[in-house]
Each structure stands twice: as structure tokens, then as C-alpha cells.
Residue frames relative to the residue before (quaternion, step in Angstrom):
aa qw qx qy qz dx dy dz
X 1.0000 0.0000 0.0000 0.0000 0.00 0.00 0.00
X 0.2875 -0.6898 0.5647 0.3504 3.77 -0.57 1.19
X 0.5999 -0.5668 0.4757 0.3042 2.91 -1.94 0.64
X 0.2933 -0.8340 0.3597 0.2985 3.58 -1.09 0.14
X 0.4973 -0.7785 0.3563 0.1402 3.70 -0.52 1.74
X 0.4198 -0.6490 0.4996 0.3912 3.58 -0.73 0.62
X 0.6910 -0.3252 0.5240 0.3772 3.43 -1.35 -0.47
X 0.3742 -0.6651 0.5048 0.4035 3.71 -1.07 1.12
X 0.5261 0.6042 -0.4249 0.4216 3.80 0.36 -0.28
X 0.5986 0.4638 -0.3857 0.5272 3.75 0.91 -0.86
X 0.6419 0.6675 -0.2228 0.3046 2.58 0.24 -2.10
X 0.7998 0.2340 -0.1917 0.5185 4.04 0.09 -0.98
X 0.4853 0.6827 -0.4658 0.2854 3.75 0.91 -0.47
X 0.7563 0.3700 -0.2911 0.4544 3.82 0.74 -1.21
X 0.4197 0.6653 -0.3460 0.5115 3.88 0.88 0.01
X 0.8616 0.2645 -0.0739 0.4269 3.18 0.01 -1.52
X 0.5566 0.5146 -0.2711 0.5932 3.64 1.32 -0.29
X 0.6740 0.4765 -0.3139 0.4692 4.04 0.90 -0.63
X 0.7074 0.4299 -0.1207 0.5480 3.48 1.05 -1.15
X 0.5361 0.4266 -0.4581 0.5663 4.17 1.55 0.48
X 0.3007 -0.7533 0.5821 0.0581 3.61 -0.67 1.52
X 0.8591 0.1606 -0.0259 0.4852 3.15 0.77 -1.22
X 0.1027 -0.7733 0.5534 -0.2918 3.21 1.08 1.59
X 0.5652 -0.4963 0.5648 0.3394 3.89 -1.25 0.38
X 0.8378 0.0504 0.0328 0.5427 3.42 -1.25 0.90
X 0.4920 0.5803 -0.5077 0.4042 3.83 0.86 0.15
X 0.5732 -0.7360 0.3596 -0.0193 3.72 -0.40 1.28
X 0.3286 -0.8647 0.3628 0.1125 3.54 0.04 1.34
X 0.3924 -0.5972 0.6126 0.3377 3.69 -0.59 -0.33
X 0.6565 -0.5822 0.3317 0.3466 3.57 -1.43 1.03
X 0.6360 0.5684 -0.2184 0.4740 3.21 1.23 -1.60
X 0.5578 0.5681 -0.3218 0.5124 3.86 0.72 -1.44
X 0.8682 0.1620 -0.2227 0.4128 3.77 -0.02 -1.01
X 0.6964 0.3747 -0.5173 0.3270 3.75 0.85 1.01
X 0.3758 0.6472 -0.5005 0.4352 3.14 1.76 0.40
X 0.6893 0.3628 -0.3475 0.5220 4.03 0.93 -0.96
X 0.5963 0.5074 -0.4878 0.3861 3.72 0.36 -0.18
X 0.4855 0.5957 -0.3440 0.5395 3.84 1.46 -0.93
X 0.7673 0.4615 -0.2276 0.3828 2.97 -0.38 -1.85
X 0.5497 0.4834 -0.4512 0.5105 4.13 0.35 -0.17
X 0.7686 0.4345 -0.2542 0.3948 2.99 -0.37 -1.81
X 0.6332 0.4223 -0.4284 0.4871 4.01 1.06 -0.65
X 0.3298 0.8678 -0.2243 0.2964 3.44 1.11 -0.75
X 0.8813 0.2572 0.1534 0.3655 2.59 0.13 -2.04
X 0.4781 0.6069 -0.3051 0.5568 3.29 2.17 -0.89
X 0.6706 0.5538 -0.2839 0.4037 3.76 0.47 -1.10
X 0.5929 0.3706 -0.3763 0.6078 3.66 0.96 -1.27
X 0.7858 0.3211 -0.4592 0.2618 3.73 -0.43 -0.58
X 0.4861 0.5429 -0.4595 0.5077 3.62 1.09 -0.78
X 0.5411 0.6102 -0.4210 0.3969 4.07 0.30 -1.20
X 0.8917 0.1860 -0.1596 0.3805 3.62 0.06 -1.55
X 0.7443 0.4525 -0.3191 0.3734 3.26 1.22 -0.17
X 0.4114 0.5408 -0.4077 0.6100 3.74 1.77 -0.39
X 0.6184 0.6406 -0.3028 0.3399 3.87 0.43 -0.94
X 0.3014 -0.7582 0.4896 0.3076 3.40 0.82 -1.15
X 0.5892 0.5526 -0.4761 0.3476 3.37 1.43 0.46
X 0.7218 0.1979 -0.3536 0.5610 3.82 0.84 1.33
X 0.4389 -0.5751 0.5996 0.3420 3.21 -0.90 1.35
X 0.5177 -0.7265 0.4319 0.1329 2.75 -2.10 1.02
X 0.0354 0.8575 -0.3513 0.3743 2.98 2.51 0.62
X 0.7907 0.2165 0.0280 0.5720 3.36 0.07 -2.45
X 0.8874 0.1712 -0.0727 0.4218 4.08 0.49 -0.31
X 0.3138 -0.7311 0.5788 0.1787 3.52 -0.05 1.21
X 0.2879 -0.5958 0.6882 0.2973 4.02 -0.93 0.18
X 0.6458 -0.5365 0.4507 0.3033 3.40 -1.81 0.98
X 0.6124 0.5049 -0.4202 0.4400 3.61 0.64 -0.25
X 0.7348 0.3852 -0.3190 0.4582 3.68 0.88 -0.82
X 0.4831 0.6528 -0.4124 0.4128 3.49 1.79 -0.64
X 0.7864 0.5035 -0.2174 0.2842 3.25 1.04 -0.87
X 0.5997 0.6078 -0.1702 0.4919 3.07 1.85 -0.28
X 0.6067 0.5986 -0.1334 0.5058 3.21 1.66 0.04
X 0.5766 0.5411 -0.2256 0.5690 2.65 1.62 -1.04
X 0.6118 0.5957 -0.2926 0.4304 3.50 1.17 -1.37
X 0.8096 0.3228 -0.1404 0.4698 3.60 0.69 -0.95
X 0.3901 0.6188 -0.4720 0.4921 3.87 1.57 0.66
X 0.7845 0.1215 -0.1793 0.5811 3.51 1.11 -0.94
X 0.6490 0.3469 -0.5800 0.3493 3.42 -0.09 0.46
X 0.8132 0.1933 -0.2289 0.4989 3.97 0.51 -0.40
X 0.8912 0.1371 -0.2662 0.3408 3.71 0.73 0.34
X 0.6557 -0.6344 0.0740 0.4027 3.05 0.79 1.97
X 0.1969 0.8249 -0.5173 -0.1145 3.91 1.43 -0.05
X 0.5942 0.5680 -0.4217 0.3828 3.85 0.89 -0.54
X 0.6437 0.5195 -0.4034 0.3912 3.29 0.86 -0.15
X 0.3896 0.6521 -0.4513 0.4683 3.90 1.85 -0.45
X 0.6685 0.5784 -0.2951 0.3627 2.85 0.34 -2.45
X 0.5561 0.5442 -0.3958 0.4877 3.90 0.26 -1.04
X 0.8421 0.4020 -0.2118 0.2906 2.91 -0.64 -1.59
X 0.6761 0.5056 -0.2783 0.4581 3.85 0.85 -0.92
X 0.6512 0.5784 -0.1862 0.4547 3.28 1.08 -0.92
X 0.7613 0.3998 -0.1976 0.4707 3.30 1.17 -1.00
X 0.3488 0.7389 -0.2790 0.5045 3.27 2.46 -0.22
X 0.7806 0.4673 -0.1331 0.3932 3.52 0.56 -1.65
X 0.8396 0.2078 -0.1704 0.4721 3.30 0.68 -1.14
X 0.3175 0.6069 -0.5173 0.5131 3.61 1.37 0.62
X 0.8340 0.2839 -0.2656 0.3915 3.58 0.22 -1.09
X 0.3998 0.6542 -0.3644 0.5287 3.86 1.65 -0.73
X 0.7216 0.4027 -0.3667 0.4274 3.97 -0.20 -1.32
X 0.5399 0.6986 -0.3169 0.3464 3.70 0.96 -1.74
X 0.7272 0.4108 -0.1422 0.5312 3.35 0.55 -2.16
X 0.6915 0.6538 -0.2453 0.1849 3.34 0.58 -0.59
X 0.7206 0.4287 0.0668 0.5408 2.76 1.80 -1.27
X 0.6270 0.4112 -0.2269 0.6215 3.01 1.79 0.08
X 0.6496 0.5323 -0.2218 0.4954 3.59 1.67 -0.33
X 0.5466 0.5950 -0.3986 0.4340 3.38 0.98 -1.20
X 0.6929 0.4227 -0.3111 0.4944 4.15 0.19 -1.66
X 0.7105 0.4840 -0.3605 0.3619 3.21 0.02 -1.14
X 0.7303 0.4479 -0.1910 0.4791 4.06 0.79 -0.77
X 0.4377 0.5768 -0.4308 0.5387 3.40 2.01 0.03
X 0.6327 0.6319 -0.2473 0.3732 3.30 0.87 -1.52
X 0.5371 0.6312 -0.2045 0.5208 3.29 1.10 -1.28
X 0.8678 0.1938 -0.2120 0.4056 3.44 -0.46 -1.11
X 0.7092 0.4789 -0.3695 0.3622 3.42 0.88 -0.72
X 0.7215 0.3502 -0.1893 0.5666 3.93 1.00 -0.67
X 0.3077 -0.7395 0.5707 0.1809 3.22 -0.72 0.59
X 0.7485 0.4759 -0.2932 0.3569 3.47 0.78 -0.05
X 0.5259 0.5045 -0.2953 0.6179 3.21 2.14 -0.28
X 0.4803 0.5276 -0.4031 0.5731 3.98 1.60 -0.09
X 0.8645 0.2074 -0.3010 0.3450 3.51 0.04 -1.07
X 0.4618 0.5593 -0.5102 0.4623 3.93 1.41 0.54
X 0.8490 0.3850 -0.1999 0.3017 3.34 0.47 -0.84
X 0.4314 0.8046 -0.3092 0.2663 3.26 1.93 -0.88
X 0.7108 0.3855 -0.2635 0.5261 3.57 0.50 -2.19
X 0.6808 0.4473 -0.4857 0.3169 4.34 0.14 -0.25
X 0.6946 0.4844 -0.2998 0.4393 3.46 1.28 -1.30
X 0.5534 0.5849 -0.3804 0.4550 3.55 1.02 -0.46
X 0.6757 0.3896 -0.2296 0.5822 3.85 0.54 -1.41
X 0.7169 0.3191 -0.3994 0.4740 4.14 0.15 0.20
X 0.5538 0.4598 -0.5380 0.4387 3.59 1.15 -0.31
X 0.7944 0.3838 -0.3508 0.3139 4.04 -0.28 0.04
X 0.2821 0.6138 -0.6028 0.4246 3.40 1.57 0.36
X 0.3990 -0.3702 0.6612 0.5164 3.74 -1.74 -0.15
X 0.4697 -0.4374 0.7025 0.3074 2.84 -2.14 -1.17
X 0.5692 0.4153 -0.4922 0.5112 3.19 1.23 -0.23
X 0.5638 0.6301 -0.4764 0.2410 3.52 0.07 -0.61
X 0.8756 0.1548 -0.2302 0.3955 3.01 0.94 -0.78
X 0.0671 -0.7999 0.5588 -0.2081 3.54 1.08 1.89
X 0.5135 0.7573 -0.1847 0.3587 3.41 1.13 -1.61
X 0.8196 0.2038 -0.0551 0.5326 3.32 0.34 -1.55
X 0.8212 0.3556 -0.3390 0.2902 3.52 0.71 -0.15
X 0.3241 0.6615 -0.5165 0.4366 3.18 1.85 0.27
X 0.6508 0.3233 -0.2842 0.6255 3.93 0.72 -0.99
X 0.8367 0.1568 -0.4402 0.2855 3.58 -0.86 0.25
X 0.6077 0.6464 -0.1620 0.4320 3.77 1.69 0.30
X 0.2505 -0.7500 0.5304 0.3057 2.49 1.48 -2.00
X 0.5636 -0.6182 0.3871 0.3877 3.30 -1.08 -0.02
X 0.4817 0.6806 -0.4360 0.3385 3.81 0.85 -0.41
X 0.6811 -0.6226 0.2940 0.2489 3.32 -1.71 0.21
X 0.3325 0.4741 -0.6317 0.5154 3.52 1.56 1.23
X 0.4893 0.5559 -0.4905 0.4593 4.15 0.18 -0.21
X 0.7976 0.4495 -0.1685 0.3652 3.40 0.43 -1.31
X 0.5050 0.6342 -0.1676 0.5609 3.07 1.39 -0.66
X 0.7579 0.4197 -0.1311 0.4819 3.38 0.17 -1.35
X 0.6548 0.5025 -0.3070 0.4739 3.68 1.26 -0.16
X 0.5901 0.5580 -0.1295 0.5689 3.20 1.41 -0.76
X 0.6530 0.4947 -0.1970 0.5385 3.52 1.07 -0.87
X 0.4805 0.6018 -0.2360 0.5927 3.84 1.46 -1.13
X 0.8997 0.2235 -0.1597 0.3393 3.35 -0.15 -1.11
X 0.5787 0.5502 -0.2800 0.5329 3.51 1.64 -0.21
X 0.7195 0.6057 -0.2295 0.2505 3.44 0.79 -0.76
X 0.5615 0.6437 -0.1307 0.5032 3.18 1.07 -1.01
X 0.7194 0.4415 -0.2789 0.4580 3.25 0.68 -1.83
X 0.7272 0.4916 -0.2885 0.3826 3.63 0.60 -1.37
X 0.5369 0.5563 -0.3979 0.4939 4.11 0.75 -0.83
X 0.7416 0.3798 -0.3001 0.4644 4.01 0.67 -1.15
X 0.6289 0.5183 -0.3065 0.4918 3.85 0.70 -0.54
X 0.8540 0.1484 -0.3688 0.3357 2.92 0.27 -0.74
X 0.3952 0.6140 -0.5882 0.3476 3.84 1.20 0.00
X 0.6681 0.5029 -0.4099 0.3643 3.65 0.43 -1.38
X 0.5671 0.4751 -0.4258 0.5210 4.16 1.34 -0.42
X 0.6103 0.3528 -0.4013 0.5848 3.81 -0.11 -0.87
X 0.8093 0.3937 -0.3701 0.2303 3.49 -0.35 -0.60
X 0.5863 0.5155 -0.2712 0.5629 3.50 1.43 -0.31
X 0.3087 0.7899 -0.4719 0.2410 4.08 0.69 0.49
X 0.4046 -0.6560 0.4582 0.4428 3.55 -0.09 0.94
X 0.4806 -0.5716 0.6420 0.1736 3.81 -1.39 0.92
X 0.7092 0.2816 -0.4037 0.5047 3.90 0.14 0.02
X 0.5089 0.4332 -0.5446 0.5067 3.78 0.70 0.33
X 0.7209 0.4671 -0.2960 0.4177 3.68 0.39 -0.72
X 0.7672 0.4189 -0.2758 0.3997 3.48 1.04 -0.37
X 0.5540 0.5253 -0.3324 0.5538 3.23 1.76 -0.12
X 0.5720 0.4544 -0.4180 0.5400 3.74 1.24 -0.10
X 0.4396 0.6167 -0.3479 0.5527 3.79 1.02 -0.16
X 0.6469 0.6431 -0.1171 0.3928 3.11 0.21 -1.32
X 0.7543 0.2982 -0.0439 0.5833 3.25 0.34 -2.00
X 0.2008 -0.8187 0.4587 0.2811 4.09 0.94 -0.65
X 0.1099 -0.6388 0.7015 -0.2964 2.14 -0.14 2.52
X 0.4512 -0.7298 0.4841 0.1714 3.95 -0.77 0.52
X 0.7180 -0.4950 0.1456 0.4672 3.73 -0.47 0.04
X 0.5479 0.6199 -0.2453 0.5053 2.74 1.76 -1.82
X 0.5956 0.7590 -0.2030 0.1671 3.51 0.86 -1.08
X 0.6475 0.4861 -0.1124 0.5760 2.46 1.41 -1.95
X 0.7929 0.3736 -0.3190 0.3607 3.70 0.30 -0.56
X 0.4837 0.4147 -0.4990 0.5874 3.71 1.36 -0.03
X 0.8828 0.3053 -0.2040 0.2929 3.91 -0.39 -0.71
X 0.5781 0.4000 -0.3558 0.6158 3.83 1.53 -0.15
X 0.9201 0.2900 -0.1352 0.2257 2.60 -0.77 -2.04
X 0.5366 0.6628 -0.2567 0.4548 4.04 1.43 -0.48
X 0.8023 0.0895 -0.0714 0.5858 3.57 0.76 -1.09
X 0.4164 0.4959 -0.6261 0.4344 3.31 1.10 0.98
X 0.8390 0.2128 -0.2067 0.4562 3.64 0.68 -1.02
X 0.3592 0.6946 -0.5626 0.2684 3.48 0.79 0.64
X 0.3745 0.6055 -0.4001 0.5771 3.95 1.07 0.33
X 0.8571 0.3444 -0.1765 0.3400 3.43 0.13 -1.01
X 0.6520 0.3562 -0.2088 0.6360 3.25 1.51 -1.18
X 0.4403 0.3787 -0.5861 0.5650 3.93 0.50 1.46
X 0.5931 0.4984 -0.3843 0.5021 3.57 0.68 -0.83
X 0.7294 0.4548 -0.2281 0.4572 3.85 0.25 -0.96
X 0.6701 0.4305 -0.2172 0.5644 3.52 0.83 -0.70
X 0.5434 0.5877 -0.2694 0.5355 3.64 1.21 -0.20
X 0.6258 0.4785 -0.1651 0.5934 3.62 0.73 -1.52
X 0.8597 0.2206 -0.2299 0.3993 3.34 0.14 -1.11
X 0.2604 0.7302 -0.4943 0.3933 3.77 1.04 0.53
X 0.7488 0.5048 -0.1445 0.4045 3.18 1.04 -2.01
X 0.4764 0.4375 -0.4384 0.6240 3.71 1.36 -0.47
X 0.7251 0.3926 -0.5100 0.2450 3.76 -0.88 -0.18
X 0.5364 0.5655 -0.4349 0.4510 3.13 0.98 -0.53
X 0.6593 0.4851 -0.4047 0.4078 3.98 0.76 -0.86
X 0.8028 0.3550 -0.2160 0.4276 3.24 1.04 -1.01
X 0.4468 0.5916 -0.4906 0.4578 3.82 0.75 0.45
X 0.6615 0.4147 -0.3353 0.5272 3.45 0.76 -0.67
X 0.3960 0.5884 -0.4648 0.5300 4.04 0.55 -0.69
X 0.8493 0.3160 -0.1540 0.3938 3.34 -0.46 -2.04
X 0.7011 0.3774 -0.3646 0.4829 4.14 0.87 0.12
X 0.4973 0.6366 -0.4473 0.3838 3.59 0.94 -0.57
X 0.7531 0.3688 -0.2237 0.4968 4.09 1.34 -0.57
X 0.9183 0.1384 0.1260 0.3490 3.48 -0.48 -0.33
X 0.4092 0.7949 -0.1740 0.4129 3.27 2.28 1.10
X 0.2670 -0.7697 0.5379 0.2165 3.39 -0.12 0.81
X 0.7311 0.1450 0.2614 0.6133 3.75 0.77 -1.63
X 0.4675 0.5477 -0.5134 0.4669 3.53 -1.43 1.41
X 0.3543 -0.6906 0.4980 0.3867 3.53 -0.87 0.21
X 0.5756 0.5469 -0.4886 0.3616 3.41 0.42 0.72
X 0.6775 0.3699 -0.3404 0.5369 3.37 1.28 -0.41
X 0.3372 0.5396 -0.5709 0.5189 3.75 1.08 0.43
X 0.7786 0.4441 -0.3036 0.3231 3.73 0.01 -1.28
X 0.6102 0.5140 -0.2774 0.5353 3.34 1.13 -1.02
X 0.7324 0.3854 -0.3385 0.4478 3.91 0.56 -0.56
X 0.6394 0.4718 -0.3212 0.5152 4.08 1.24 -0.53
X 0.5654 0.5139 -0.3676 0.5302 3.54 1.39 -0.21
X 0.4957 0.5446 -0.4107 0.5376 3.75 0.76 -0.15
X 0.6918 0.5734 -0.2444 0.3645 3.40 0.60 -1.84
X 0.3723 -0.6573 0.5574 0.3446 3.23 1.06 -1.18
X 0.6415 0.5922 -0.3405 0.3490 3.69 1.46 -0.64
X 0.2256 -0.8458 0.4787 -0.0674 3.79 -0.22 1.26
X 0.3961 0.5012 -0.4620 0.6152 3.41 1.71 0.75
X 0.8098 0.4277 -0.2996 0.2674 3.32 0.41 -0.41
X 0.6423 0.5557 -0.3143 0.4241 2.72 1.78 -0.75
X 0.4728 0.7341 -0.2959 0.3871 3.33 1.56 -0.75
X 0.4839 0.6103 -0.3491 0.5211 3.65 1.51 -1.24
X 0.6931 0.4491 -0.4136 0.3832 3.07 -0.32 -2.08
X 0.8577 0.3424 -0.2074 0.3228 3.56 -0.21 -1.63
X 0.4583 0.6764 -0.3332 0.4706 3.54 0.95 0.48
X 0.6458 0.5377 -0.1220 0.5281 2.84 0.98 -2.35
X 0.6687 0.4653 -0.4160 0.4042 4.41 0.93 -1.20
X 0.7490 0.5117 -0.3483 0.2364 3.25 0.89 -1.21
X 0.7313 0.4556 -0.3466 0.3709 3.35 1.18 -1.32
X 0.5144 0.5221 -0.4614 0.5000 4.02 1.23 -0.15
X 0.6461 0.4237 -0.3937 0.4980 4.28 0.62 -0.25
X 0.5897 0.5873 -0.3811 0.4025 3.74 1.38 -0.40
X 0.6290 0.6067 -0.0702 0.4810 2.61 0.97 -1.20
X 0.6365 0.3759 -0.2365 0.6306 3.85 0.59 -0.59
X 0.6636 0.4308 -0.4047 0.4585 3.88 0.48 -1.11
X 0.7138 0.2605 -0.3375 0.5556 3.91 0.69 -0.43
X 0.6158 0.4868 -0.4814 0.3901 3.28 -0.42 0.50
X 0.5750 0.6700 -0.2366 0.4056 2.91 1.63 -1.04
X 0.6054 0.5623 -0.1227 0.5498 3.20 1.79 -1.76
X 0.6684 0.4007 -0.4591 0.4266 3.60 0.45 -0.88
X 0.4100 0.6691 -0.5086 0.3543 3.78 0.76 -0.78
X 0.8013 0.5348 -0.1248 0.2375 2.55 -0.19 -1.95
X 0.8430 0.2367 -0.1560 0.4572 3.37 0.60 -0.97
X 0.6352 0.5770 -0.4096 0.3095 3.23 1.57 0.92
X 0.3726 0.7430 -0.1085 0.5454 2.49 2.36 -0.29
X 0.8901 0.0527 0.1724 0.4185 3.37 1.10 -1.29
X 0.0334 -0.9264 0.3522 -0.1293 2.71 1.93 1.29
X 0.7125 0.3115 -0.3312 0.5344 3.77 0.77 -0.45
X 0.7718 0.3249 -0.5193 0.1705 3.36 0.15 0.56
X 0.7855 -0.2203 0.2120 0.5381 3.68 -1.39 -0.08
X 0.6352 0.6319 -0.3841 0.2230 3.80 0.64 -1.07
């Protein structure tokens, strides 16, 4: 009895779909996506070393990575730069924890009541597009210049966002989980300690994660004025200098300490919250 053949159309489809790596939504390997995350960053070192070792930018407007690095070398061995690094850091997640802890309930409140959403919604909405710098001005005079000012800028620009995210999470809980806690009589208070909380407690790490990565933009804003110490007032004082190795550092030095936090941030997360998607 002859055997029976798919279609040629079948027949080539699994072949030609196994051997497309870089298919849409077609899924990397761990190793595969830190070789391309590497492979840029080498990338990108070469083109700049290229135009600035080259002579095709005065070293005026572009330090080369070799002098970038030599600057960097002499930030912490003769002007105390770990003590910035300290200070910014302790800037960011001082004001982040602040916003954090005052945003998280308040965005419970939000998603779970609709009536504590539609009091609070039109104010948190109309303060989420102010900057934070804008309001540098008013808290240098009702702060001062010290490192509750600095704070309080960071805290401005963090707050808001998190209270609206995460209501729109709590507020997006599948409705047949809540009605089968009903059901089973689960009380109001209930339903939000045992549904609507550790359903979106996945997401509102995700949000608190994302919005980590904004403070870092806005800590520097809030040091670039009225700073003694921080890696923004490094930048603001090598920008005087003219000396653009250093500033390069500084802005290096924010990204690879926000890398760094954003995975750690992730490992949390998914140890915390191994069954979900996150």
C-alpha cells in the first residue's frame, strides 16, 4: 500500500519556516541575544573610536573612547567620583521608593473603585504632563537647594506616572475571576487582597521597573541646578571645562548603573513571579 504524501505546499512549509531565524516574533536563544546586545555596543565603540581617532571630529565637540577612558580613570582616582556615583544613586531611589509607596495604594484605589478613579483620575492625568523640571523653580525656594529639593523632583516625576499605570493594571483584572470569588464569598475587602492584588502584582513590578528608568532622566535634570555633588554636577562642571571625556563617563557611568538596576530589577521579578508571562 503506497504511503500517503502531504501536499508540496505542506510538504516545504516546515523546512522553510525552521531554517527562518529572523522570522517576526520568531524567538532568540539566551546566548544568541547577548552575543547581539555585545556585538552593538562593539559596533558602535569602533564607529566612534573610527571618527574620532580618525580626525574627522575635533576633540573640542568629541572626546575619543581612549581619552573617554582616561578621564574616567582620573574622576575616581583624584576627584572622589565614587562619592557622585553615591550621591545620585542615593538621589534616585530615595525619591523612586517615596513615589512608590505613596503611588502603588493609591493606583489600587484607582483601579479597584471607580469612584476613587473618576475623583482622582482628571488631577493625576493633568500633573502627569507637567515636566519635573519645571518645577526645579519652586522647589529650590520652598526646599532650598539640598537633597530634599532633589528628591522631590524625582518623586514629581515618578509619582504620577506609577498611581496611572498601575490603576489601568488593577483595573484590567479578568471579571470572571472576581465573580467566582463572589460566588465562593469572598467580600469586597476580599476580592482586592486575593484577586485583583496578585492578579496585577506582575504588572505593577513591570511598571515600577519602567518607571525606575525615568528617574534616572530626571535626577540628573534636578542636579544639573543647584548641586554641590552627583553625577550631574560632575557634567555640568566638565561642560564649563569644555572636557567631553568626562562628560561622556558621567553619561555612560548613568546608563551602565540603570542597566544594571533594570536587570536586577528583572531577576526580581521573575523570582517573585515565576508563573507569569513576565
Amino acid at each position: 500500500m503506497d504511503s500517503v504524501q502531504a501536499p508540496p505546499h505542506l510538504a516545504e512549509a516546515q523546512p522553510r519556516t525552521q531554517s527562518r531565524r529572523f522570522a517576526p516574533l520568531q524567538p532568540v536563544s539566551g546566548n544568541a541575544r547577548w552575543l547581539l546586545g555585545v556585538a552593538f555596543f562593539v559596533v558602535f565603540v569602533l564607529v566612534w573610536a573610527g571618527f574620532t581617532l580618525g580626525g574627522f571630529v575635533s576633540p573640542t565637540f568629541l572626546a575619543s573612547p581612549l581619552t573617554m577612558a582616561r578621564e574616567g580613570w582620573l574622576l575616581f582616582t583624584e576627584y572622589n567620583f565614587i562619592h557622585d556615583i553615591g550621591m545620585t544613586v542615593w538621589r534616585v531611589f530615595g525619591g523612586f521608593i517615596l513615589a512608590s509607596v505613596l503611588a502603588v495604594p493609591l493606583g489600587i484605589a484607582m483601579g479597584a473603585y471607580k469612584g476613587v478613579e473618576a475623583f482622582f483620575e482628571p488631577f493625576v492625568s493633568f500633573c502627569r504632563y507637567l515636566p519635573a523640571s519645571a518645577f526645579i523653580p519652586l522647589l529650590i525656594l520652598w526646599a532650598g537647594i539640598g537633597e530634599m529639593q532633589k528628591i522631590l523632583v524625582i518623586f514629581i516625576g515618578s509619582f504620577f506616572q506609577v498611581v496611572l499605570m498601575v490603576a489601568v493594571t488593577v483595573g484590567g483584572a479578568r471579571r470572571d475571576l472576581v465573580e467566582a470569588a463572589y460566588t465562593l464569598g469572598a467580600s469586597d475587602r476580599g476580592i482586592i487582597r486575593r484577586v485583583l492584588i496578585p492578579g496585577a502584582a506582575p504588572g505593577i513590578a513591570e511598571t515600577l521597573r519602567l518607571v525606575l528608568g525615568w528617574a534616572w532622566t530626571y535626577v540628573i535634570v534636578a542636579e544639573l541646578i543647584g548641586s554641590s555633588s552627583g553625577i550631574g554636577h560632575m557634567i555640568t562642571d566638565s561642560q564649563a571645562l569644555l572636557n567631553t571625556g568626562q562628560i561622556i563617563f558621567g553619561i555612560i557611568v548613568i546608563g551602565v548603573i540603570g542597566l544594571v538596576s533594570d536587570f536586577v530589577f528583572k531577576a526580581v521579578n521573575r523570582r517573585l513571579f515565576a508563573w507569569s508571562s513576565l
